[in-house]
C-alpha positions in Angstrom: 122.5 39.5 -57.2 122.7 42.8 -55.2 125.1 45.4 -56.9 126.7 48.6 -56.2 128.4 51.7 -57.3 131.9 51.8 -57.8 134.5 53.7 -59.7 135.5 51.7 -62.9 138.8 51.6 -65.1 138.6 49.7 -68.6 141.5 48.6 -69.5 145.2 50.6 -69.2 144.8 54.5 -69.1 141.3 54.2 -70.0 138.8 56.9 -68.5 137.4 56.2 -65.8 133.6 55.7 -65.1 131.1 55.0 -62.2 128.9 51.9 -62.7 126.3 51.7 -60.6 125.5 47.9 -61.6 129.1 46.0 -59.8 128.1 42.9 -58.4 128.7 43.0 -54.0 131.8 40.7 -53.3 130.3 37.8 -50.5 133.5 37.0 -48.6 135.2 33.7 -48.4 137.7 31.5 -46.3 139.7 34.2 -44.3 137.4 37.1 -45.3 135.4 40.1 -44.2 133.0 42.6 -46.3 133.1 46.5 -45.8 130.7 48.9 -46.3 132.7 52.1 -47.0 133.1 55.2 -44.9 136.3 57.0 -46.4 138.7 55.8 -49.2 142.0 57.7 -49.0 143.8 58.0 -53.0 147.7 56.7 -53.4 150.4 57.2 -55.9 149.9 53.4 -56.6 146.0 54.1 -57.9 147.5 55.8 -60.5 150.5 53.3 -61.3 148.0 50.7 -61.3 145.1 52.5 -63.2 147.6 53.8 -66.0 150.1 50.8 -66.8 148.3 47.6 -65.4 151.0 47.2 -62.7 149.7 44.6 -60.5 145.7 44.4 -61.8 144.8 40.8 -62.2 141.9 41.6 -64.5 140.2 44.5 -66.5 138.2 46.3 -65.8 139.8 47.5 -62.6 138.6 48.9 -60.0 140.8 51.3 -58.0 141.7 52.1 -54.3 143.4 50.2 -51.1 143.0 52.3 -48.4 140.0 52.6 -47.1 138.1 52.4 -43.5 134.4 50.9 -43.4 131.8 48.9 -41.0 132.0 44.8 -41.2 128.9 44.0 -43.0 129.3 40.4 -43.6 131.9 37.1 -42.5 133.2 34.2 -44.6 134.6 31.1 -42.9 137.8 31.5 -40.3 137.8 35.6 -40.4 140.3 35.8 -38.1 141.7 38.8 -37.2 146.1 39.5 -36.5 145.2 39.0 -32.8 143.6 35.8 -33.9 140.5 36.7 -33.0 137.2 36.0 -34.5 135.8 39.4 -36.4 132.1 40.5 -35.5 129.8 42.4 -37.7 129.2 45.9 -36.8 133.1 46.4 -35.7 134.9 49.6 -37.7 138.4 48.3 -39.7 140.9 49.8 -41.6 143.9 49.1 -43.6 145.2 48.1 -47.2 143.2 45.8 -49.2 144.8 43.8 -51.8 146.1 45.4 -54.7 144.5 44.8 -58.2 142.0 41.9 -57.5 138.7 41.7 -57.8 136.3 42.3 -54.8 139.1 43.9 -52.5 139.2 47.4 -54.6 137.7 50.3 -52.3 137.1 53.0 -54.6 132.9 51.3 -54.2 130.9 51.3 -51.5 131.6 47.7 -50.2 134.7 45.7 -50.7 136.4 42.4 -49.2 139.7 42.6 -46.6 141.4 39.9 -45.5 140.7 39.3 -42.0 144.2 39.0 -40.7 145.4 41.6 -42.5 143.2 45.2 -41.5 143.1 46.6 -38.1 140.4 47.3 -35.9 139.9 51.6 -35.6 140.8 52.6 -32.4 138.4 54.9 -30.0 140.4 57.6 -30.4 140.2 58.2 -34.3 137.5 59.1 -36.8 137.1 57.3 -40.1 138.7 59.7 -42.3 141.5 59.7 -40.0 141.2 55.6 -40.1 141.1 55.6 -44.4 144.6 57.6 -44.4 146.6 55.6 -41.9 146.8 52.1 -43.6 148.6 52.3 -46.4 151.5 54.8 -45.1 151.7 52.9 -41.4 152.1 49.3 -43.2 154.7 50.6 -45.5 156.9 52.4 -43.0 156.6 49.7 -40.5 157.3 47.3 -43.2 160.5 49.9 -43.9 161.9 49.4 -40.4 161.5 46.2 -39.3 161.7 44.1 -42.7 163.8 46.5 -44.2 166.2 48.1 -41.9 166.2 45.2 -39.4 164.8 46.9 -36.6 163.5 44.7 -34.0 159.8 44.8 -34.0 158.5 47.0 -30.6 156.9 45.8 -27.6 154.2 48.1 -27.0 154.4 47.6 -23.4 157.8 48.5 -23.1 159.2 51.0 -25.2 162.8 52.5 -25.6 163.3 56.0 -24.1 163.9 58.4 -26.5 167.3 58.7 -28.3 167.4 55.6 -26.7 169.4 53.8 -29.3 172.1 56.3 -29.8 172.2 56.1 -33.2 170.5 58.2 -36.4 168.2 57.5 -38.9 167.7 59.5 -42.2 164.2 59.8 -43.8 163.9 60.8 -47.3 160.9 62.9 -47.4 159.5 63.0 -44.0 156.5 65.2 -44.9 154.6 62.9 -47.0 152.3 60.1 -45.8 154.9 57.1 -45.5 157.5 59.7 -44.2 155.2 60.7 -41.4 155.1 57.0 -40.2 158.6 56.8 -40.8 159.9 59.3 -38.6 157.7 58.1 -35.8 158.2 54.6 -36.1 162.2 55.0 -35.9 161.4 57.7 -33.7 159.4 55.3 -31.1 162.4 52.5 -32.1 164.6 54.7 -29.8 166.5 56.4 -32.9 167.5 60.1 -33.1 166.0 61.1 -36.5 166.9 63.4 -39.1 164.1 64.1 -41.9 164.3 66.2 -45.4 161.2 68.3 -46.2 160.8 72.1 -47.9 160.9 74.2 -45.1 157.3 75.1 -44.5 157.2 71.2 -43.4 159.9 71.6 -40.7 157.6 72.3 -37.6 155.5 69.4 -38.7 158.6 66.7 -39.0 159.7 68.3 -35.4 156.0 67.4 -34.0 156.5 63.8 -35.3 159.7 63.1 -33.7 162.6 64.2 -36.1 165.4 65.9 -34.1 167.0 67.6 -37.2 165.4 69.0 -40.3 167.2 69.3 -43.7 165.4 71.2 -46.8 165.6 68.8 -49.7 165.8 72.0 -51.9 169.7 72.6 -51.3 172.4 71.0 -53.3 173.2 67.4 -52.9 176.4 68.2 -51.3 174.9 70.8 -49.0 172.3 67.5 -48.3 175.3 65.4 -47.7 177.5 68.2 -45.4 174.8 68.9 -42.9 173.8 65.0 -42.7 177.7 64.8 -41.7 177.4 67.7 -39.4 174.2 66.3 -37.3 175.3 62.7 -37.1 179.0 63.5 -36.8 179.6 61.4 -39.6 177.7 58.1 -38.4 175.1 56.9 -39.9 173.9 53.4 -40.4 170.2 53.4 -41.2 168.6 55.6 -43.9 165.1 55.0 -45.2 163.9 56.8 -48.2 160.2 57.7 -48.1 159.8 59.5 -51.8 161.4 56.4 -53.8 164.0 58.8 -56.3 167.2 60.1 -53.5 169.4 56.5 -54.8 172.4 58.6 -55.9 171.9 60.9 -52.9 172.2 58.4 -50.0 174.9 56.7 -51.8 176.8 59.9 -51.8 175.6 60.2 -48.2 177.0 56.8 -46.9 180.1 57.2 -49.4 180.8 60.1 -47.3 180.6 58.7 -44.0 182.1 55.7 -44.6 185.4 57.2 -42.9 183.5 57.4 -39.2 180.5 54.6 -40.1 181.1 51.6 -38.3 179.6 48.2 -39.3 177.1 47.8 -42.0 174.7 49.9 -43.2 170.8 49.8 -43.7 169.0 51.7 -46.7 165.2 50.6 -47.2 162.9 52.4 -50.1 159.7 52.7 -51.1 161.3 52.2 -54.8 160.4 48.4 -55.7 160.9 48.9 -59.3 164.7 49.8 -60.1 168.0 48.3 -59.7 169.3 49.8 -56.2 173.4 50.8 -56.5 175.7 49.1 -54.7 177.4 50.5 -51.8 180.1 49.3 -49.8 179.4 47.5 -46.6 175.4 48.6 -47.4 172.2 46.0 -47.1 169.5 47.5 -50.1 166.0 46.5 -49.2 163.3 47.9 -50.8 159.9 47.6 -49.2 157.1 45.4 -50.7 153.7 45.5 -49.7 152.1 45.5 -53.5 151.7 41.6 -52.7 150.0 41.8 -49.6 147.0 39.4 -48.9 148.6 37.4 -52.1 148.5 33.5 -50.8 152.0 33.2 -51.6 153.1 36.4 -50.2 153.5 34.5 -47.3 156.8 35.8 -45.2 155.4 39.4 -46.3 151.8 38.4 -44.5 153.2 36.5 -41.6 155.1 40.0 -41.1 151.9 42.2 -41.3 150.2 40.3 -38.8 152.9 40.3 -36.5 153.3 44.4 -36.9 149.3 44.8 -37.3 148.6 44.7 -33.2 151.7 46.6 -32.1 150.9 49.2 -34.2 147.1 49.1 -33.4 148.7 49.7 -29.7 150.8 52.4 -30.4 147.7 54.6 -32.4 145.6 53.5 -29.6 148.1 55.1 -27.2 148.9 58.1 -29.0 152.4 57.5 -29.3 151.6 57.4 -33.1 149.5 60.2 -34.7 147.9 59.8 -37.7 148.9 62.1 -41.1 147.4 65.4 -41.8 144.4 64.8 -44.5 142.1 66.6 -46.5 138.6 65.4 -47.1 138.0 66.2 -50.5 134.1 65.0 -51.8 131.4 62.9 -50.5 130.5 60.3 -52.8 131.8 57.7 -55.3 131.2 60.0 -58.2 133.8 63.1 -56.2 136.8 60.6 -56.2 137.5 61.5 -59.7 137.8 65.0 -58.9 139.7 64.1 -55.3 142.2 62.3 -57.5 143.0 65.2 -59.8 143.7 67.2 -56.8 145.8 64.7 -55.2 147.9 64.3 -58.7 147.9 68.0 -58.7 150.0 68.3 -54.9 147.8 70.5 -54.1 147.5 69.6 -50.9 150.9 69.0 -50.2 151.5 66.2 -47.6 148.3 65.7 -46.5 146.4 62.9 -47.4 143.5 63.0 -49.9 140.6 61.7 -48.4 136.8 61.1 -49.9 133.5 60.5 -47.6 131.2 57.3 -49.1 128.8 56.7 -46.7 127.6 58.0 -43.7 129.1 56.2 -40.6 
């Protein structure tokens, strides 16, 4: 059987190793095999590597967002557009979280055919391995979670067309990014809460106000009050921990709020408090690819093409990234340095094979 090298975990919090003897996954019903260009490292490697949160078996290998060349087809591999996938055509996207064959942190792995997106002309690979992730999470944030109809990427909404704001909770990071300019795109005026070295960043991505997350709550809540003249109805929090704030923010302006409002986060894990007149949901993409995930797959493939459209256009840019090694063996110093913040809110990125 042909093997490969891949980054191994085994069992909770174990060190990790690289094997150079992993069986290659074939693919199956519904699937396609990757050879790997760039892996991009998430907060939920970690989770997963550390506490076990969603790995079916042990050992584990680690990684979902990745960007490769089709190297192989199993039956049906249909892609979102429900067409049939070719080898030799360049994907991206998140992989399935914790089960065996899908992880990316090796140089090949297994996507679900429906479920990645093709890399559009106009982006590299590294720029491919740190979109997935962070674009399938905010647009899951927006349209699952905030209601927002899903665009038609023929005919978009001027800007501001909406007349109405939308607060993002950490608008510099990866998810935030998306954020801004998928709510941005959805014809909403956004305001965005970064440190203050991120500001011109946020402002290039769409967000119409800027707010440093270093001031006190209240200060938080006052200038929230001041931009959207005390209506707001959609908040989506990017960095999973501002609960309390943004029901302090909607407590206070409730007075001039009409109608319900909308909070989606990227905090899965904790009960959400309740607010008056407020729908919580928090955004779920940890079962994605899962055969009974199926109202959270039905929505991917129905976001997957618009979204394809919108990076292919340019209306969406991809997040700021660092490339950070060149091998299997430099992720585990690339995911030191992206534990460490070092690199702020760019993406942590690692070369695998030559394109």
């Amino acid at each position: 059987m042909p093997t490969m090298k891949a980054l191994t975990i085994a069992s909770p919090g174990a060190t990790p190793q690289i094997a150079s003897d992993i069986p290659i996954p074939m693919p199956g019903p519904g699937q396609i095999l990757v050879k790997t260009s760039y892996v991009a490292i998430n907060p939920v490697d970690t989770t997963m590597s550390t506490y076990g949160a969603m790995v079916q078996s042990w050992p584990f290998t680690p990684g979902c967002d990745a960007a490769g060349t089709i190297v192989a087809l199993g039956p049906d591999a249909l892609s979102a557009w429900g067409t049939a996938w070719v080898e030799g055509e360049r994907v991206f996207g998140c992989t399935r979280l914790g089960a065996q064959g899908y992880a990316a942190w090796a140089e090949y792995f297994l996507f679900d055919a429906a479920l990645c997106f093709h890399v559009p002309s106009n982006f590299d690979m590294a720029q491919a391995a740190s979109t997935g992730v962070g674009l399938l999470t905010a647009s899951l944030g927006a349209f699952a979670g905030l209601g927002v109809d899903i665009l038609d990427a023929e005919d978009m909404p001027e800007k501001d067309a909406r007349g109405e704001w939308a607060l993002v909770f950490g608008g510099a990071g990866s998810v935030g990014q998306f954020a801004m300019q998928v709510l941005s795109v959805a014809g909403f005026s956004v305001v965005a809460t970064s440190s203050s070295k991120s500001f011109e960043l946020l402002e290039s991505l769409g967000a119409v106000e800027t707010i440093d997350y270093k001031l006190p709550a209240s200060d938080i809540v006052e200038r929230v009050r001041s931009i959207t003249n005390g209506k707001l109805n959609y908040a989506f929090d990017a960095v999973s921990v501002n609960d309390e704030l943004l029901s302090s923010t909607f407590a206070a302006l409730a007075p001039m709020t009409e109608g319900v409002r909308r909070f989606t986060t990227t905090n899965d894990w904790d009960p959400h408090p309740e607010v008056a007149d407020t729908l919580v949901k928090p955004i779920q993409l940890g079962p994605i690819g899962q055969p009974d995930a199926v109202e959270l797959n039905d929505n991917l493939k129905a976001m997957i093409p618009i979204m394809y459209k919108l990076l292919e256009k340019g209306v969406i840019k991809p997040s700021e990234y660092a490339v950070e090694g060149e091998s299997i063996e430099d992720i585990l110093k690339a995911w030191e340095v992206q534990k460490s913040g070092a690199r702020g809110g760019r993406k942590v990125v690692v070369k695998i094979i030559e394109e």
